[in-house]
N, C-alpha and C positions, 0 to 999 in steps of 0.2 A: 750603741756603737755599730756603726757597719759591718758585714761580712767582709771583708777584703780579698779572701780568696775562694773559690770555686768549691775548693773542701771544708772549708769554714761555712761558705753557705749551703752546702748538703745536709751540714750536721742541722744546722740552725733549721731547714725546714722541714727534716726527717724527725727533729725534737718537737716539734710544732704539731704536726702532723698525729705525733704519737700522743703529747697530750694534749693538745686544744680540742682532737678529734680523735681521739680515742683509738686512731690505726695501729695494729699490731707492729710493734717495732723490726718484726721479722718480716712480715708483706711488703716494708718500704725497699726501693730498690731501684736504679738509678732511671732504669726504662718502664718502672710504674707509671702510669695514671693515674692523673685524681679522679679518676672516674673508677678504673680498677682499683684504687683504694677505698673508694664509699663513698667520696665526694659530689653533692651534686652541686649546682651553678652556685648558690647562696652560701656552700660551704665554701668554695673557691673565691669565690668574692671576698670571704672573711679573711679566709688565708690570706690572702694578695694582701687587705687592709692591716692584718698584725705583722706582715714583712716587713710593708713599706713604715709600719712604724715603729719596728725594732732595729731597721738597718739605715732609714732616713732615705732609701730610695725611691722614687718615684716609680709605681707601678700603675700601671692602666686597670684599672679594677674592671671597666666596662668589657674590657676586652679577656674574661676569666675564660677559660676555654679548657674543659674536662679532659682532653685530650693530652692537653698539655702534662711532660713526661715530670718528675721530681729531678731530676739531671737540666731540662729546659727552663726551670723553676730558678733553679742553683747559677742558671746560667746568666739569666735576667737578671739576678743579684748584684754579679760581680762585672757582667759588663753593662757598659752604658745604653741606657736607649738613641737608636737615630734621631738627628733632628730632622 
């Protein structure tokens, strides 16, 4: 089932985050990095691939970028990508 909103998909990859990868549930936080969480590219890749296949959305796996915030993550979710 998709995230629908913005706070639904915080939860869902703050939930992910803490157990698929182990990050401490208190280190998550909207202007975190996956890189400041412990993330490196191959763990961001993963992320991206259990998103897009718990929410049915199309995410760029190629385009994983460490930098990218857990709020920017949330954001991709619930809005659309440009065509």
């Amino acid at each position: 089932m998709p995230a629908t909103t913005e706070s639904a998909a915080y939860e869902l990859v703050s939930a992910l985050l803490s157990s698929q990868f182990e990050v401490d549930p208190a280190s998550v936080a909207p202007d975190a990095s996956l890189e400041d969480l412990g993330l490196d590219s191959l763990g961001a890749v993963e992320l991206l691939d259990i998103l897009q296949e718990r929410t049915n959305v199309p995410l760029e796996t190629d385009t994983a970028d460490l930098a990218m915030t857990v709020a920017e993550l949330a954001a991709r979710i619930t809005e659309p990508e440009p065509a």
